[in-house]
SEROTI-657620 format. One record per atom (N, C-alpha, C, CB): atom name; residue number from 1; x, y, z. Coordinates in nm, 2 decimals, padded with zeros to 4 digits. Glycine has a CB too. Example, Ala and Ser with C-alpha at 12.3 -4.5 7.8 and 13.67 -1.06 7.14 Angstrom:
REM residues 2
SITE atom  nr     c1     c2     c3
SITE    N   1  01.32 -00.57  00.78
SITE   CA   1  01.23 -00.45  00.78
SITE    C   1  01.32 -00.33  00.78
SITE   CB   1  01.13 -00.45  00.90
SITE    N   2  01.28 -00.22  00.71
SITE   CA   2  01.37 -00.11  00.71
SITE    C   2  01.29  00.00  00.79
SITE   CB   2  01.41 -00.06  00.57
***
This chain:
REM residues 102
SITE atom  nr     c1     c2     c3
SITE    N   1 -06.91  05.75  00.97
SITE   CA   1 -07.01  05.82  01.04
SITE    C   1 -07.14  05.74  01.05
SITE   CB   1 -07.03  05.96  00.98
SITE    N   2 -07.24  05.72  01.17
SITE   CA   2 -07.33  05.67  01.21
SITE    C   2 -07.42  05.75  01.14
SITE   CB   2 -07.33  05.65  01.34
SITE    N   3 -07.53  05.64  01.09
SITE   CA   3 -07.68  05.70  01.01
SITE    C   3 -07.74  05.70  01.13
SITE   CB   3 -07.77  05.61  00.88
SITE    N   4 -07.82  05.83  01.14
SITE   CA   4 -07.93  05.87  01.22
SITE    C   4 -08.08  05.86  01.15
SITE   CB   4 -07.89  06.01  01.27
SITE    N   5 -08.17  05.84  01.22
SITE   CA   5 -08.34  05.83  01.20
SITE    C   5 -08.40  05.97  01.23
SITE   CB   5 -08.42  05.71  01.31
SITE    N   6 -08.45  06.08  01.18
SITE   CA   6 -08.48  06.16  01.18
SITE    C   6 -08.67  06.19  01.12
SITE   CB   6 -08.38  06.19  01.13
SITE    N   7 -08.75  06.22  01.23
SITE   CA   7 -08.90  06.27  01.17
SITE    C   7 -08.94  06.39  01.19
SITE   CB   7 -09.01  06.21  01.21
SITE    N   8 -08.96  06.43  01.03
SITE   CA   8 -09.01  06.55  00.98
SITE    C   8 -09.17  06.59  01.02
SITE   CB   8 -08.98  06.55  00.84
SITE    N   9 -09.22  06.67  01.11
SITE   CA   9 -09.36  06.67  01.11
SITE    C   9 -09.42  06.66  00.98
SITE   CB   9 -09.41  06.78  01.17
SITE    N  10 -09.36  06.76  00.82
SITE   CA  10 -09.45  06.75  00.76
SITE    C  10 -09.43  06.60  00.63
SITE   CB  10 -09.45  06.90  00.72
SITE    N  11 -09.28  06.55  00.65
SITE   CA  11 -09.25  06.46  00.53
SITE    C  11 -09.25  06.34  00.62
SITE   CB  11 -09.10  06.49  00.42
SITE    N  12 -09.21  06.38  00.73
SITE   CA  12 -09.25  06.18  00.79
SITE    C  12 -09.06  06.20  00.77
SITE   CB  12 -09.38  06.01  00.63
SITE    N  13 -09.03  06.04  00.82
SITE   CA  13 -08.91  06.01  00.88
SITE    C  13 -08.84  06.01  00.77
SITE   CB  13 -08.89  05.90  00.95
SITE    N  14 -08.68  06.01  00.75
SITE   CA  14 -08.60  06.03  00.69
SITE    C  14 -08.49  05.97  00.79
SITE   CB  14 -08.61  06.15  00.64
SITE    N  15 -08.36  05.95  00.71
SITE   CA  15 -08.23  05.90  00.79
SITE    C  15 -08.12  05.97  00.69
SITE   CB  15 -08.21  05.71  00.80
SITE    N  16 -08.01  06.01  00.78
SITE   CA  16 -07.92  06.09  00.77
SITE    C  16 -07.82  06.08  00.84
SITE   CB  16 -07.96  06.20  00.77
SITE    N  17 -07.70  06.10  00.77
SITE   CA  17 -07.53  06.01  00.79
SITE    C  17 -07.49  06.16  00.86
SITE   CB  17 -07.39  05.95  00.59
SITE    N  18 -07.45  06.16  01.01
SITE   CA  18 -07.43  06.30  01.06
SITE    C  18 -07.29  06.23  01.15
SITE   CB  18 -07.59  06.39  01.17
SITE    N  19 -07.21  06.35  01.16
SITE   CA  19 -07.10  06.28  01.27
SITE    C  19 -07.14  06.31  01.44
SITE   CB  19 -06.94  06.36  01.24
SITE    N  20 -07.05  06.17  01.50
SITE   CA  20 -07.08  06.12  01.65
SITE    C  20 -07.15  06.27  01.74
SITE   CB  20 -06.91  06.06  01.74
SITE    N  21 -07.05  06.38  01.70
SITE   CA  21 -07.02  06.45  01.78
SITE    C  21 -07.19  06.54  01.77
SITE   CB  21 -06.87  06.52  01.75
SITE    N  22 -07.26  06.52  01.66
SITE   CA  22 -07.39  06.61  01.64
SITE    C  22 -07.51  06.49  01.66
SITE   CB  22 -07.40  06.71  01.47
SITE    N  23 -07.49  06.41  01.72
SITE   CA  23 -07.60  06.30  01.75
SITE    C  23 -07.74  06.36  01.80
SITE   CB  23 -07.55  06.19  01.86
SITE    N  24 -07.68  06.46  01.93
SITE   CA  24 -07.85  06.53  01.98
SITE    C  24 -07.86  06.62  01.93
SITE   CB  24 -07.90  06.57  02.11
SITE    N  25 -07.82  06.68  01.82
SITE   CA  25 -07.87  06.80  01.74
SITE    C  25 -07.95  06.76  01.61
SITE   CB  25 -07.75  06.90  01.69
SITE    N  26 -08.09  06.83  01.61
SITE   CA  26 -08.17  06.85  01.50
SITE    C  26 -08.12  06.85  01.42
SITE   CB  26 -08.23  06.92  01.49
SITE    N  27 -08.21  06.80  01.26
SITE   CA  27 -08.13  06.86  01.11
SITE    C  27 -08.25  06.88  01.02
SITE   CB  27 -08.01  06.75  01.02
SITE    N  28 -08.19  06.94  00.90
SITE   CA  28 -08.32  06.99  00.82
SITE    C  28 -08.37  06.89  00.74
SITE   CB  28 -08.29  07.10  00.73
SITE    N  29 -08.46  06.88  00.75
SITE   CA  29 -08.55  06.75  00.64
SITE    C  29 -08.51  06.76  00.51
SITE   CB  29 -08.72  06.76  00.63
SITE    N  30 -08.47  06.68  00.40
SITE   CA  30 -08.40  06.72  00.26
SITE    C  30 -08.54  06.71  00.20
SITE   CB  30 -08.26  06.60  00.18
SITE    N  31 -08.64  06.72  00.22
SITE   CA  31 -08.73  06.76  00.13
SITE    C  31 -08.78  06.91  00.18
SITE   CB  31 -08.85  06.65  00.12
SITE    N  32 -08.87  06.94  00.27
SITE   CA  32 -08.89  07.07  00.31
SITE    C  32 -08.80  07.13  00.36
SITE   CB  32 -08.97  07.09  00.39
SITE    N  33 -08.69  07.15  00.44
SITE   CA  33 -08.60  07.21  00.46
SITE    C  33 -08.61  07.27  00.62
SITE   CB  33 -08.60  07.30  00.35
SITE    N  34 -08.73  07.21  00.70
SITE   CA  34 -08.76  07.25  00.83
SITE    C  34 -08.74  07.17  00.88
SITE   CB  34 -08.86  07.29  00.87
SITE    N  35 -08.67  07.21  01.04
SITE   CA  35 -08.60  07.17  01.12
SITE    C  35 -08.65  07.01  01.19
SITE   CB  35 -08.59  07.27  01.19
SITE    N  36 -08.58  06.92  01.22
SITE   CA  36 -08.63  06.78  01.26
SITE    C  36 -08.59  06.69  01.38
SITE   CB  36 -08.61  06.72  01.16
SITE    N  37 -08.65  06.65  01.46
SITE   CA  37 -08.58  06.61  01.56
SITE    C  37 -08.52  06.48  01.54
SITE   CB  37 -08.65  06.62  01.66
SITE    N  38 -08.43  06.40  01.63
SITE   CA  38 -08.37  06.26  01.58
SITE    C  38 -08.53  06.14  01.65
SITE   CB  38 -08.18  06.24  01.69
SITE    N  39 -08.47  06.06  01.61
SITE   CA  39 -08.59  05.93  01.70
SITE    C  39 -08.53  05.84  01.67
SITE   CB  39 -08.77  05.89  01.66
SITE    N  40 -08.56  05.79  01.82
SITE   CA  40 -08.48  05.64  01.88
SITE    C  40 -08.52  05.56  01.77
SITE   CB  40 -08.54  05.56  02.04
SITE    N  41 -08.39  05.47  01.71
SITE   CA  41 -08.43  05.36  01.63
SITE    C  41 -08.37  05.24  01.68
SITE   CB  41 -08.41  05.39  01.49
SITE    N  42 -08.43  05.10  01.63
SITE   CA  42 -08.37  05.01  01.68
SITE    C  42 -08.22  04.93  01.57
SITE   CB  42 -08.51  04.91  01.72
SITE    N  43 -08.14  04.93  01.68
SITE   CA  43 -08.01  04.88  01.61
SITE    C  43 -08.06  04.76  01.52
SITE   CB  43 -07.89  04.83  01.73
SITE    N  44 -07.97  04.79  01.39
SITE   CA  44 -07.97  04.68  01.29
SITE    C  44 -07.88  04.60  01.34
SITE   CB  44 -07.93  04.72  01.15
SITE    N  45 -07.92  04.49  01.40
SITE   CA  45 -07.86  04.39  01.42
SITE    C  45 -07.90  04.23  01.35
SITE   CB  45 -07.86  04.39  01.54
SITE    N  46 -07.79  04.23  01.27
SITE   CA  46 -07.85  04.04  01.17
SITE    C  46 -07.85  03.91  01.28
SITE   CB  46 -07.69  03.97  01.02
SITE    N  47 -07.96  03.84  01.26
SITE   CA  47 -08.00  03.74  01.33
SITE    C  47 -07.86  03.65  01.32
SITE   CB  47 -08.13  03.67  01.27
SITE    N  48 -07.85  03.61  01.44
SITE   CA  48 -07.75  03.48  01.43
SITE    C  48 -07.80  03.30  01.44
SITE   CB  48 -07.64  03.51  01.54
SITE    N  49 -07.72  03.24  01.43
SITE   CA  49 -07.76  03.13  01.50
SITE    C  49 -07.78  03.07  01.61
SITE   CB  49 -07.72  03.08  01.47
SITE    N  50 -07.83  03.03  01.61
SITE   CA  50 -07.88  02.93  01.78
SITE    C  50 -07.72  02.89  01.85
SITE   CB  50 -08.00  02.70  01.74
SITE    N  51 -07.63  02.80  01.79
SITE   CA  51 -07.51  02.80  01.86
SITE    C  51 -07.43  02.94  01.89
SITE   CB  51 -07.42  02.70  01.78
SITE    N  52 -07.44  03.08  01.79
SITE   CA  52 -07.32  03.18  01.86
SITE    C  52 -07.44  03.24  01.94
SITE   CB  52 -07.22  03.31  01.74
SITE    N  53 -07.58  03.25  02.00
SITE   CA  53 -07.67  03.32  02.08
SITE    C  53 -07.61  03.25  02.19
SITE   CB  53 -07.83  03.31  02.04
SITE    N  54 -07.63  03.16  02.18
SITE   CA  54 -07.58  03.05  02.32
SITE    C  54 -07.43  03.07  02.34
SITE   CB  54 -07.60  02.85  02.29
SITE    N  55 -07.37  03.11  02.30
SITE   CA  55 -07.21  03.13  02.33
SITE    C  55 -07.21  03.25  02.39
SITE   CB  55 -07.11  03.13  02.21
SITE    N  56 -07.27  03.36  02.29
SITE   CA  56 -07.27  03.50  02.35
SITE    C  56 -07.33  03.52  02.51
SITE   CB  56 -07.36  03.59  02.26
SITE    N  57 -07.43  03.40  02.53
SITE   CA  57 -07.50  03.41  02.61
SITE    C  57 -07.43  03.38  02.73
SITE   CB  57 -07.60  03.34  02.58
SITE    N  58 -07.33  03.27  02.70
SITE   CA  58 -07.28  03.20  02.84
SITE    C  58 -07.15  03.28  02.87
SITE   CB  58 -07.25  03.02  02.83
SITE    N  59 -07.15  03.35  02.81
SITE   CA  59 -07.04  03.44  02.79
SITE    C  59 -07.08  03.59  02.90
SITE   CB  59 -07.02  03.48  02.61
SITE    N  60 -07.20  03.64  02.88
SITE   CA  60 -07.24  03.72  02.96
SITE    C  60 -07.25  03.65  03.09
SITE   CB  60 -07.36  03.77  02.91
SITE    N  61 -07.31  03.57  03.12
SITE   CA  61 -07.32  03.50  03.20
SITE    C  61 -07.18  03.48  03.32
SITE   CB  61 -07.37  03.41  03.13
SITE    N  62 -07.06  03.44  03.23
SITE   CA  62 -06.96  03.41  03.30
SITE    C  62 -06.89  03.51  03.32
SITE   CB  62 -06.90  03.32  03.26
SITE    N  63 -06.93  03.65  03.24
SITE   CA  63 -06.90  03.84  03.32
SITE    C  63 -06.91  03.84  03.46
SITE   CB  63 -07.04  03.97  03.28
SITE    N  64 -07.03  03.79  03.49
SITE   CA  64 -07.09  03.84  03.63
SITE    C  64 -07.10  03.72  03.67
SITE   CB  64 -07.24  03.93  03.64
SITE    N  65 -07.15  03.57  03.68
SITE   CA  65 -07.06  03.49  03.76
SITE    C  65 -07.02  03.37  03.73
SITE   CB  65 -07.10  03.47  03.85
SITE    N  66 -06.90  03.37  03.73
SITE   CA  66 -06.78  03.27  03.70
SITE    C  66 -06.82  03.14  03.76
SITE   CB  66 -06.64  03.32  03.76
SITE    N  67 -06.81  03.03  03.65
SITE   CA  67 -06.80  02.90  03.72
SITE    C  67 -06.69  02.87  03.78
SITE   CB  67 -06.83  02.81  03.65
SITE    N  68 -06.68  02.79  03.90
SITE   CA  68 -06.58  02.77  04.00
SITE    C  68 -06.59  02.64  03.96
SITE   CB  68 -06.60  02.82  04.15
SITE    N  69 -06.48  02.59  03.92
SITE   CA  69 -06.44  02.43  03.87
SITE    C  69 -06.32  02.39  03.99
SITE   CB  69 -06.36  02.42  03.68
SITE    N  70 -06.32  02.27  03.97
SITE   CA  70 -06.18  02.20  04.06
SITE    C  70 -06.14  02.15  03.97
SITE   CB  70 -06.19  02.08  04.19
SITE    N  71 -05.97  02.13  03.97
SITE   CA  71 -05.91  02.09  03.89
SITE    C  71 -05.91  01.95  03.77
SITE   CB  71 -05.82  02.11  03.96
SITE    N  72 -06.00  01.87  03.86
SITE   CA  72 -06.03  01.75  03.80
SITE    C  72 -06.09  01.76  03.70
SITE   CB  72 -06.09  01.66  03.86
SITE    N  73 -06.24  01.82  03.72
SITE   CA  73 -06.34  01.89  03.67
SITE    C  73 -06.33  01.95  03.53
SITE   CB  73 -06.36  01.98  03.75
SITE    N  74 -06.20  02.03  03.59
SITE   CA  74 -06.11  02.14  03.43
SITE    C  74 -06.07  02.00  03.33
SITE   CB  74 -05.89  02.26  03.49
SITE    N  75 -05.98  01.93  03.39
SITE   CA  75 -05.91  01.85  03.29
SITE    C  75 -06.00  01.77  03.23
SITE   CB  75 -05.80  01.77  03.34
SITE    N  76 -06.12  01.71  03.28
SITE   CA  76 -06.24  01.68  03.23
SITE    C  76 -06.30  01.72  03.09
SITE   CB  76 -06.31  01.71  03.31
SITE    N  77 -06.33  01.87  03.16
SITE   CA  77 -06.40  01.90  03.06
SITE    C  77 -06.31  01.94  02.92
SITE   CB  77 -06.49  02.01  03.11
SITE    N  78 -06.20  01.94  02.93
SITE   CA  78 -06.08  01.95  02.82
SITE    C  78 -06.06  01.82  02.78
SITE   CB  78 -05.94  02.02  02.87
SITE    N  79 -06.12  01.73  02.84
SITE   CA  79 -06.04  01.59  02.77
SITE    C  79 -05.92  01.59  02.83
SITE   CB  79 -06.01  01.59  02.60
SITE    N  80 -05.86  01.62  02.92
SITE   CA  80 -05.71  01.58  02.94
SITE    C  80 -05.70  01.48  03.11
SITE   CB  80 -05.58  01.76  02.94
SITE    N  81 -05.58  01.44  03.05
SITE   CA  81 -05.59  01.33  03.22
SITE    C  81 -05.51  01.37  03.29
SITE   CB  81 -05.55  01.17  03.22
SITE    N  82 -05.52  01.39  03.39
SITE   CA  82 -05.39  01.43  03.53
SITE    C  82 -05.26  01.38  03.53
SITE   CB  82 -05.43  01.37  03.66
SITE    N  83 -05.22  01.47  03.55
SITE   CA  83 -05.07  01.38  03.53
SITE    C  83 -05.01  01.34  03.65
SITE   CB  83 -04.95  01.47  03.45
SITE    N  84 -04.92  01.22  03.69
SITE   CA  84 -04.89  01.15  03.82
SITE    C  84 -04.82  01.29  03.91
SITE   CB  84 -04.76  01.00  03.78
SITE    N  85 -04.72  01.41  03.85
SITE   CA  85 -04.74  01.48  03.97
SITE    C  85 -04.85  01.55  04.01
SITE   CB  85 -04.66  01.54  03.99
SITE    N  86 -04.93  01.57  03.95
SITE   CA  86 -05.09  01.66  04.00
SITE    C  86 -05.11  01.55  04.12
SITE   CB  86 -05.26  01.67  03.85
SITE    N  87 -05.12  01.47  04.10
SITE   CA  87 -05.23  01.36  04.18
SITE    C  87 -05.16  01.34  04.30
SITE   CB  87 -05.28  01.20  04.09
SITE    N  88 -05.05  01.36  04.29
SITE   CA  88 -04.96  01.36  04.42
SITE    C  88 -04.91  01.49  04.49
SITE   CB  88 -04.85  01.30  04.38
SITE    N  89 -04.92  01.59  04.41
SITE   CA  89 -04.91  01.70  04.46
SITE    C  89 -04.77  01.74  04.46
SITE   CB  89 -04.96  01.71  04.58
SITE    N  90 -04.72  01.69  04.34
SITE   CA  90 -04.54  01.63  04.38
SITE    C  90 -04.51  01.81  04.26
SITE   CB  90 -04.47  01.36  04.26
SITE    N  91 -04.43  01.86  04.30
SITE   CA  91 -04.34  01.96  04.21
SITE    C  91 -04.31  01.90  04.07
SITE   CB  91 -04.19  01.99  04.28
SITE    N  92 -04.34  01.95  03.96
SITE   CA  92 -04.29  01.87  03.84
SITE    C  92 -04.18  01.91  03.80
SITE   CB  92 -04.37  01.86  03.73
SITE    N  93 -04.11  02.05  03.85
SITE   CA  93 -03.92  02.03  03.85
SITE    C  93 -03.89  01.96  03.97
SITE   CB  93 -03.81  02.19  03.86
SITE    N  94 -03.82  01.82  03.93
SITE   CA  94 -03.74  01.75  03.99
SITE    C  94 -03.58  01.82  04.01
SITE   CB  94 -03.75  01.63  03.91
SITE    N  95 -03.51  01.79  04.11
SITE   CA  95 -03.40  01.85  04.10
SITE    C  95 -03.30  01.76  04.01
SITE   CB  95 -03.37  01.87  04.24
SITE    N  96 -03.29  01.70  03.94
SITE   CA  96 -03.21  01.62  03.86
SITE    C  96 -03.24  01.71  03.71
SITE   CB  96 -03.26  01.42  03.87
SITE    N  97 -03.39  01.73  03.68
SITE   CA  97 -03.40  01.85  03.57
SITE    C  97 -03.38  01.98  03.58
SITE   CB  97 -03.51  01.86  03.52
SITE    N  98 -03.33  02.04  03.71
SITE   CA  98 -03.25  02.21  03.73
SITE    C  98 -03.15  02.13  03.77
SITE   CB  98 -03.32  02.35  03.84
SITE    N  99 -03.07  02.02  03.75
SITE   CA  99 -02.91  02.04  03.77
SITE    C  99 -02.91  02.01  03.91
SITE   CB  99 -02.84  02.21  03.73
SITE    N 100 -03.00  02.04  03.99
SITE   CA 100 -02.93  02.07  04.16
SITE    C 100 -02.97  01.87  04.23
SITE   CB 100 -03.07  02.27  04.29
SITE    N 101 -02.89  01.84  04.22
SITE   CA 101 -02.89  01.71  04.31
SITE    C 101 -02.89  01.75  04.46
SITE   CB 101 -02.75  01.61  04.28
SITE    N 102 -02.93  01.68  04.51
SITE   CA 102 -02.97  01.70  04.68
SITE    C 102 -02.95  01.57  04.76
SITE   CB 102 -03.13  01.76  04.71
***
C-alpha cells in the first residue's frame, strides 16, 4: 500500500500507509484525532547517474520520434559489415540451399 502526506491544521503534516482505493479521502491525524486532508507530495525518486538520465532520456525521445536509419547506417552503428548479398540485393536462400535446382 502507498504512503500518503497528510496536514493536520492543528499538528502539521503527518504521512500515512492508506490503500489505492482511499487516496482522495481524508484521515484522522494520529495525534489529535481531527480530520485531515491529503497534500501533493513530491515522488521519492533516487538520483541516478548521468549515463542511465541520458538513456532514459533518448528513450523518451525515440517514443515520439523515431530515428529513421538506412540500412548501412544500422550495420554501422552495430559494428557489423554487409554482407555480399545485401549489397547486391541478391536473396540469401539460394536454390541449391532449399533443395530446388532450377
Amino acid at each position: 500500500m502507498p504512503l500518503y502526506e497528510y496536514q493536520c491544521r492543528v499538528c502539521g503534516p503527518f504521512r500515512q500507509i492508506r490503500s489505492m482505493s482511499e487516496w482522495d479521502k481524508g484521515t484522522k491525524c494520529p495525534d489529535c484525532g481531527k480530520t485531515s486532508k491529503r497534500t501533493v507530495a513530491m515522488p521519492r525518486l533516487r538520483c541516478v547517474s548521468r549515463n542511465v538520465r541520458v538513456a532514459h532520456e533518448r528513450n523518451e525521445r525515440a517514443a515520439e520520434e523515431p530515428r529513421v536509419m538506412r540500412r548501412e547506417e544500422l550495420d554501422a552503428a552495430h559494428g557489423r559489415v554487409p554482407s555480399h548479398a545485401h549489397q547486391h540485393g541478391r536473396n540469401m536462400y539460394r536454390s541449391s540451399v532449399l533443395g530446388h535446382a532450377h
